[in-house]
C-alpha positions in Angstrom: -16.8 45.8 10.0 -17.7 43.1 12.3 -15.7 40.2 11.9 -18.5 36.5 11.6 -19.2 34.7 14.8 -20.3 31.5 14.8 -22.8 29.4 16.9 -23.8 25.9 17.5 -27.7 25.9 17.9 -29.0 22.8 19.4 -32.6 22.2 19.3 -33.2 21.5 23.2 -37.0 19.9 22.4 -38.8 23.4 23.2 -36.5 25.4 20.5 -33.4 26.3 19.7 -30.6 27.4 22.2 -26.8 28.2 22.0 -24.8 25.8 23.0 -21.1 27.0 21.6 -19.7 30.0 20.0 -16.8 31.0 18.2 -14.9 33.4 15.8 -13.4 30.1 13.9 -16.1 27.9 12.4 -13.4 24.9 12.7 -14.0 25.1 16.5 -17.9 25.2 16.3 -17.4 22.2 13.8 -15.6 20.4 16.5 -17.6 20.9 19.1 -20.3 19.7 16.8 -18.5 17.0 16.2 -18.3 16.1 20.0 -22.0 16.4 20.6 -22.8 14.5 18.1 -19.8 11.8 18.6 -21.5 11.7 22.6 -24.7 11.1 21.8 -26.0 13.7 23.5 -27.8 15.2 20.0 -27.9 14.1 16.9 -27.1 16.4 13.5 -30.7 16.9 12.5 -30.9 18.6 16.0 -27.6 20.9 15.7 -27.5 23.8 13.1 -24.7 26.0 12.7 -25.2 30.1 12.1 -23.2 33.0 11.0 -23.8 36.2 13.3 -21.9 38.9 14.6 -20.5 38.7 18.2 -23.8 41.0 19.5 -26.1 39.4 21.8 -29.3 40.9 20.3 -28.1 40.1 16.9 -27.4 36.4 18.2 -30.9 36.4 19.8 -32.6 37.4 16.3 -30.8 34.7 14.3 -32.6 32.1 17.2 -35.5 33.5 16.8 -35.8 33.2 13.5 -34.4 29.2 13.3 -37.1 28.6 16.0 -39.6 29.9 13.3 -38.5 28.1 10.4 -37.5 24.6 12.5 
């Protein structure tokens, strides 16, 4: 069993891209947290995911958040 990965998914203006991953959702939180905190994005803009650590897999959860918004 794959253990979750998590990813920090920032809306870049032409879609989503990753930003961070992690196995512990506390340090996607964080880093989050930072972005937000810097003004570089703001929440509505940053979504977090659960994945396995598998590009393709990664790259199918992207795809679909940049088909739902």
């Amino acid at each position: 069993m794959n253990k979750p990965y998590y990813i920090l998914a920032i809306d870049y203006g032409s879609g989503y891209g990753v930003e961070f991953g992690a196995y512990d959702r506390a340090d996607v939180i964080e880093e989050l947290q930072y972005q937000e905190d810097s003004d570089d994005y703001f929440m509505k803009s940053m979504r977090i995911i659960t994945t396995i650590d598998d590009q393709r897999a990664i790259d199918v959860e992207i795809n679909k958040l940049n088909k739902k918004g």
